[in-house]
C-alpha positions as CSV (number, residue, x, y, z in Angstrom):
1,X,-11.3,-48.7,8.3
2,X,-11.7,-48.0,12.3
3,X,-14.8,-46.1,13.2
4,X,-14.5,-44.0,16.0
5,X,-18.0,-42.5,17.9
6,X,-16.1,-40.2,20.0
7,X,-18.4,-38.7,22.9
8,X,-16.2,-35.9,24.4
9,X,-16.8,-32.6,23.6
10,X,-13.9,-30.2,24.7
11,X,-12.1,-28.6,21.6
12,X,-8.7,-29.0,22.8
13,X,-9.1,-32.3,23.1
14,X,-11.1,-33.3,19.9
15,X,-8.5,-31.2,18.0
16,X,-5.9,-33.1,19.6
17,X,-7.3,-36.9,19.4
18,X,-7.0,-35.7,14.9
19,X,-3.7,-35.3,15.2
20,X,-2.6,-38.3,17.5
21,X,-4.7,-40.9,15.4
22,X,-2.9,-39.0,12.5
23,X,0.5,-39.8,13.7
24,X,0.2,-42.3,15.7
25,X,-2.0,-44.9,13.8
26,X,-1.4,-46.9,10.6
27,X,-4.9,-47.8,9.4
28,X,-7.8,-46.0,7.8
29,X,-9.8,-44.2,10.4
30,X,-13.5,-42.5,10.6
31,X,-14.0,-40.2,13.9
32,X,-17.1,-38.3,14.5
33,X,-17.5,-35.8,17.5
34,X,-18.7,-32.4,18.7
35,X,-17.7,-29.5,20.4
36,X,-18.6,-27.7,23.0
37,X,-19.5,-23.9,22.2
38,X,-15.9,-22.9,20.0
39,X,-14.3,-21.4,17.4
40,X,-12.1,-23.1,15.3
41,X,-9.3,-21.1,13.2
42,X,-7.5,-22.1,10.2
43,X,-4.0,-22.9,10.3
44,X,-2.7,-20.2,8.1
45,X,-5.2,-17.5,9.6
46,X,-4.5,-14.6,12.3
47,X,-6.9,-15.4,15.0
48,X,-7.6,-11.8,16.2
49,X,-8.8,-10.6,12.9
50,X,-11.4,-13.6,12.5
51,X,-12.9,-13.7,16.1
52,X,-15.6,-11.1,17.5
53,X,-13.2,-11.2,20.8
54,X,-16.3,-8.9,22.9
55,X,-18.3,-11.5,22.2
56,X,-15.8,-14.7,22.8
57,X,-15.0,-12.9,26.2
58,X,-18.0,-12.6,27.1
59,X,-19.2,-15.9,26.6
60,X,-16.2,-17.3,27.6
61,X,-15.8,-19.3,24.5
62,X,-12.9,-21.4,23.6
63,X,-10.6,-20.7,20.1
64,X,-8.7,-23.3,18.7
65,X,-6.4,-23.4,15.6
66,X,-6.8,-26.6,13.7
67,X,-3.9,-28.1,11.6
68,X,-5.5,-27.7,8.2
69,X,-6.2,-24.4,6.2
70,X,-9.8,-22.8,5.4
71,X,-11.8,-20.1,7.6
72,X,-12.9,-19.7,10.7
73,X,-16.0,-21.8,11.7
74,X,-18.3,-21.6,14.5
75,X,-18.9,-25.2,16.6
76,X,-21.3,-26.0,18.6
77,X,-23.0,-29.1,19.9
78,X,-25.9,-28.8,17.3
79,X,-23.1,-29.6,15.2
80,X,-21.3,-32.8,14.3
81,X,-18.1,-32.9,12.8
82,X,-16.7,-35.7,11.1
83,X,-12.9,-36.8,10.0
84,X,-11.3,-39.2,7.8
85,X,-7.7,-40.3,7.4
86,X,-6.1,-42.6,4.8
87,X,-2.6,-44.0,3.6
88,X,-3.2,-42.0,0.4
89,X,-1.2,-38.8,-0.8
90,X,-3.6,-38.8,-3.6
91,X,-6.4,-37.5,-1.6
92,X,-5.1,-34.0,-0.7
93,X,-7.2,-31.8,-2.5
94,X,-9.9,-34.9,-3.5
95,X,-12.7,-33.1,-1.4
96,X,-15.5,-35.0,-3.2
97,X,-14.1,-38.1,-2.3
98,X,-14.7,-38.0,1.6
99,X,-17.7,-36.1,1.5
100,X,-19.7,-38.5,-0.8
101,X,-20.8,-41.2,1.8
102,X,-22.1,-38.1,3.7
103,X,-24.0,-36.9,0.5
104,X,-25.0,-40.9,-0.1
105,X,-26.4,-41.1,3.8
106,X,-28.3,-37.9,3.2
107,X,-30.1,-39.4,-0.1
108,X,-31.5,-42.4,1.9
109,X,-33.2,-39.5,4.2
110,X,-34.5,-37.7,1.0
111,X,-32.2,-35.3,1.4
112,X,-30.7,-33.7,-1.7
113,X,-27.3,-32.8,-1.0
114,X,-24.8,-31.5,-3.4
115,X,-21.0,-30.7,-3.5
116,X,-19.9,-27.2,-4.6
117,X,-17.0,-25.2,-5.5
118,X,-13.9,-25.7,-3.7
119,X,-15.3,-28.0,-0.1
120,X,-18.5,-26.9,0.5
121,X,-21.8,-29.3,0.8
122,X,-25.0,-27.6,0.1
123,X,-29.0,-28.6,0.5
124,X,-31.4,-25.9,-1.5
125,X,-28.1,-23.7,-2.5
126,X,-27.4,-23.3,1.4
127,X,-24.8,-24.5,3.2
128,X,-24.3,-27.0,5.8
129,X,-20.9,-28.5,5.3
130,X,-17.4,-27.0,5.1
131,X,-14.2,-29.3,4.7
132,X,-11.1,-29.0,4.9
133,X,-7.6,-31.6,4.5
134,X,-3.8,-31.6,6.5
135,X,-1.5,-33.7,4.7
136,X,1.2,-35.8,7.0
137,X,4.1,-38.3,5.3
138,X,1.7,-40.4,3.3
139,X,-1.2,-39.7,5.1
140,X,-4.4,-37.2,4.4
141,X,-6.4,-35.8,6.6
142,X,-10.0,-34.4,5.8
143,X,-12.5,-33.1,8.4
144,X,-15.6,-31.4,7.7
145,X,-18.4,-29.9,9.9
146,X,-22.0,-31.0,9.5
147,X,-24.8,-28.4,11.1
148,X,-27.5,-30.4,12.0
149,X,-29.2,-28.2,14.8
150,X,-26.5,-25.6,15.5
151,X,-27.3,-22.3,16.8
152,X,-27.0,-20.1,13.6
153,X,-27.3,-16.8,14.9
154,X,-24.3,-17.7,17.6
155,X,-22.3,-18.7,14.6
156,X,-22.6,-15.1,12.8
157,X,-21.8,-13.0,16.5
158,X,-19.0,-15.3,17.4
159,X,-17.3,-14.8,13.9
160,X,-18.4,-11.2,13.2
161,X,-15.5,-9.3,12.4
162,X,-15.0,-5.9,14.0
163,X,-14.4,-2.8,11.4
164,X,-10.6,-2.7,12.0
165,X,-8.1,-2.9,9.5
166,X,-5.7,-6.1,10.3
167,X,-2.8,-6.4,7.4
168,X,-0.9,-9.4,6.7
169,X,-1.0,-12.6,5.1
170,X,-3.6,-15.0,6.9
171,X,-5.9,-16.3,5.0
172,X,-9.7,-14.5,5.6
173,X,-12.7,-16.4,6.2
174,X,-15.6,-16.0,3.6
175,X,-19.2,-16.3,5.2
176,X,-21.9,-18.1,3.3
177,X,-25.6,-19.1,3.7
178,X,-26.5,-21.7,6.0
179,X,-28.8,-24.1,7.0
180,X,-29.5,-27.0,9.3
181,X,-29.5,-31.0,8.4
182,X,-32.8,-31.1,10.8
183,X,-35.1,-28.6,8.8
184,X,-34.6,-31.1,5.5
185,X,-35.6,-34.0,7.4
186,X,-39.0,-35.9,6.3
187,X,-38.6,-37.1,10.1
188,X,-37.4,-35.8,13.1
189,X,-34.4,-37.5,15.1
190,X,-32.2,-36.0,17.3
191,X,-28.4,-35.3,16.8
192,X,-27.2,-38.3,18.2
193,X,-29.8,-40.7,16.3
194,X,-27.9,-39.0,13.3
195,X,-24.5,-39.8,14.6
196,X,-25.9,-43.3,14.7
197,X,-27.3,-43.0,11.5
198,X,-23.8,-42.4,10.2
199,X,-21.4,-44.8,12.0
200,X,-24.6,-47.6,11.2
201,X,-24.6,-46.6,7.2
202,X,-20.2,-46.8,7.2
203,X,-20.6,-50.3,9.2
204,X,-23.6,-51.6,6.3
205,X,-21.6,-50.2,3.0
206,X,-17.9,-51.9,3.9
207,X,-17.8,-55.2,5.8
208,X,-14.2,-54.3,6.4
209,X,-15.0,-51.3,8.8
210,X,-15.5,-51.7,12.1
211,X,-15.8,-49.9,15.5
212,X,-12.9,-48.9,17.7
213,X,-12.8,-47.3,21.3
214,X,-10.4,-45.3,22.6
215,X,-8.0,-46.9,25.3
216,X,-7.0,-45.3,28.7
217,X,-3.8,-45.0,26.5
218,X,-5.5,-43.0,23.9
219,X,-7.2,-40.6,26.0
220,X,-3.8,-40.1,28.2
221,X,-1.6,-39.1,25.6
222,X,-4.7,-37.1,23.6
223,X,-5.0,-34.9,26.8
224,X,-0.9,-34.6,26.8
225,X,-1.2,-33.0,23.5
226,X,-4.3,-31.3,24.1
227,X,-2.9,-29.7,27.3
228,X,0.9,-28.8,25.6
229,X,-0.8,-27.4,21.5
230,X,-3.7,-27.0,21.6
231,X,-4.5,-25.8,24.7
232,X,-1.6,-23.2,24.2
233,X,-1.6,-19.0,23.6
234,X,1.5,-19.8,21.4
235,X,-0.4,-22.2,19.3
236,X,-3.9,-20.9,18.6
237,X,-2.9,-17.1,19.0
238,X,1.1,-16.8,18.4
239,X,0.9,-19.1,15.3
240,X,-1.0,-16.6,13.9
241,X,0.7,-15.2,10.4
242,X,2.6,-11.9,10.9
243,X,0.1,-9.3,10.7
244,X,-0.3,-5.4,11.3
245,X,-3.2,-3.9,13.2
246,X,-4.1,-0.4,12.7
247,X,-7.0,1.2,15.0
248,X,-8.5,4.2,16.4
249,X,-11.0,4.7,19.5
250,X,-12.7,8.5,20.9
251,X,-12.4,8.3,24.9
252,X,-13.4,11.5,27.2
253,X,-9.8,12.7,27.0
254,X,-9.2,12.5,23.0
255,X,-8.6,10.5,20.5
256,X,-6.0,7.9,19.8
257,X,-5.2,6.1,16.7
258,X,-2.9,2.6,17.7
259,X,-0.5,1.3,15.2
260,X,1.2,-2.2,15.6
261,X,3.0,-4.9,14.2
262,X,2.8,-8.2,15.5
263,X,4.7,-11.1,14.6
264,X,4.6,-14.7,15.9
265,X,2.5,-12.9,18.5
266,X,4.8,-10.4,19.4
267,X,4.7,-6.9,19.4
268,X,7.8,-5.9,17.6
269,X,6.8,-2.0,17.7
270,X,3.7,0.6,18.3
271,X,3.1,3.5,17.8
272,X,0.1,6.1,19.3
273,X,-1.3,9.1,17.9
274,X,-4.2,11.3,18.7
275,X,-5.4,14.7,19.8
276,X,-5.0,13.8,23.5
277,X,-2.7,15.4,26.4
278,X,-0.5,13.5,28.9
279,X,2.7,14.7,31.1
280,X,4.6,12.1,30.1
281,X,6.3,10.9,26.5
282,X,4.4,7.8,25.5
283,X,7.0,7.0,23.8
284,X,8.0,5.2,27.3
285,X,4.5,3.2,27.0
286,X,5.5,1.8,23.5
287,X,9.0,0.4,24.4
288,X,7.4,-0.8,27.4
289,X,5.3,-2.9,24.8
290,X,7.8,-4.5,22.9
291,X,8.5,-7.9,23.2
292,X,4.8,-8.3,25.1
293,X,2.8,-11.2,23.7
294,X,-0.4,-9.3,21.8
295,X,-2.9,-10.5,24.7
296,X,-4.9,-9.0,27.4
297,X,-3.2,-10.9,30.2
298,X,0.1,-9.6,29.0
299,X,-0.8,-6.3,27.8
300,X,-2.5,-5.7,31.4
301,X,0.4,-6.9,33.5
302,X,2.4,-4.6,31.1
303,X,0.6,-0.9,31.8
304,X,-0.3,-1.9,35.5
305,X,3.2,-0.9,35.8
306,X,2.8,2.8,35.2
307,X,0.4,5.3,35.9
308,X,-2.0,5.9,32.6
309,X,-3.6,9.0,33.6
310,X,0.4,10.6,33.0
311,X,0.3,9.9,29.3
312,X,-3.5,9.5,28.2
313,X,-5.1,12.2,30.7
314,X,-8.5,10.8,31.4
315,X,-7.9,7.2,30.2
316,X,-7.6,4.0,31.7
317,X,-6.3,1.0,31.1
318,X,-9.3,-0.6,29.7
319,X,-9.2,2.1,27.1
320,X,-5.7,0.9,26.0
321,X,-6.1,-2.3,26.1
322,X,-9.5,-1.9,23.7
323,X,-7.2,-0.1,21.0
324,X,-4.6,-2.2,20.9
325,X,-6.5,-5.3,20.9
326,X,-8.7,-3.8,18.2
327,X,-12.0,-4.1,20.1
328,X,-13.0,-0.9,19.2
């Protein structure tokens, strides 16, 4: 098996460098990295209805959608996360199988981890692992995230889900308790005297693992892919299943209930009703929507076309944009 210490921490690209070793590579591979401050969506899960998106705005915070299924987790770089891939069909759904040398490294530190339920690891009933798999040809793929030192409460506001009411069929995150690898530890290390630890233990157990580095060929056609997927609005927003947002917000004019249906991440129709006064139909504002990707950028360009104050007297388009991207 190869054993890949991989020291870059943009999301795009880590989430890219899975797939190419995936689909590009033959043997048995072991990767560990971090991200950079993230979020990282399932791949069956509507992005909007997972993310706090005041709070990913305002901290500027990347969102990526992985290629495996699961919820929405929370990276940051007090958090390692770890992947293996193997030319074995038979370990889709085998969660126990990759996460037991990380449960056998923990036991040499004293640490008493456990597996539980579905792909979770926990120490003292909390957790601090969640795994998931992506299945290619004959090829498995399971990565899992290991909080060593991560920021906790950044985790709960990034993730926090606003009281809106998305329909459809992604699949919802569930939260659960959690807890860092650092507060078990008899001694203290640092997080990448761990990821040492880790590589160290998978190099002592099988004499036929060994390191590899990443070429300039790697790292060129990772940051192709990176830059085309998974750096893409269509891939980590318009891959979200077909949903339906309903939401309503009180503004000095009115109020305004918002109705939409998005698909592929495209507004197919809308629908406003309220209490509030305008000179024009705005019916004109909800064909004008249709067809517009369900994203501030486009949304914006969209109603800086007309004049808001005709059909929401006393609104603006800020107050739109917060209904119908369900911020409030």
């Amino acid at each position: 098996m190869l054993l890949i210490y991989n020291d870059k921490t943009n999301p795009y690209f880590n989430l890219a460098m899975e797939e190419y070793f995936l689909k590009n590579f033959c043997d048995d591979i072991f990767i560990l990295w971090r991200n950079e401050p993230s979020i990282i969506v399932g791949k069956n899960q509507n992005t909007l209805s997972e993310i706090n998106i005041e709070y990913v705005k305002e901290n500027n915070i990347p969102v990526v959608r992985r290629q495996s299924g699961g919820g929405a987790v929370f990276h940051d770089l007090g958090n390692i996360n770890f992947t293996f891939i193997a030319n074995d069909k038979k370990g889709f759904s085998d969660f126990k199988r990759f996460t037991q040398p990380i449960i056998n490294l923990l036991r040499t530190l004293d640490i008493d981890a456990t597996f539980s339920g579905r792909n979770d690891l926990l120490i003292d009933g909390k957790k601090f692992s969640g795994n998931a798999q992506y299945n290619y040809k004959n090829r498995v793929m399971h990565h899992g995230t290991l909080l060593f030192s991560s920021q906790i409460s950044d985790l709960s506001n990034a993730l926090k889900v606003k009281p809106i009411k998305f329909e459809g069929k992604g699949i919802k995150s569930v939260k659960s308790r959690v807890t860092n690898i650092r507060e078990h530890l008899k001694k203290d290390i640092s997080i990448l005297e761990f990821k040492d630890l880790i590589i160290n233990y998978l190099l002592n157990t099988n004499s036929n693992n060994k390191t590899y580095d990443l070429t300039n060929d790697d790292i060129d056609n990772i940051w192709l892919l990176a830059n085309n997927k998974y750096n893409s609005w269509e891939w980590n927003f318009g891959n979200s299943p077909k949903y339906s947002l309903t939401n309503q917000l009180k503004y000095p004019g009115g109020n305004v209930e918002f109705n939409l249906n998005v698909e592929k991440g495209i507004i197919k129709n809308i629908k406003f009703f309220g209490d509030f006064f305008g000179e024009s139909d705005v019916s004109y504002i909800e064909n004008l929507l249709v067809g517009i990707k369900h994203d501030e950028d486009s949304i914006k360009d969209a109603l800086n076309l007309i004049d808001i104050n005709n059909y929401f007297l006393g609104a603006n388009i800020e107050i739109l944009l917060s209904g119908i991207l369900g911020v409030k």
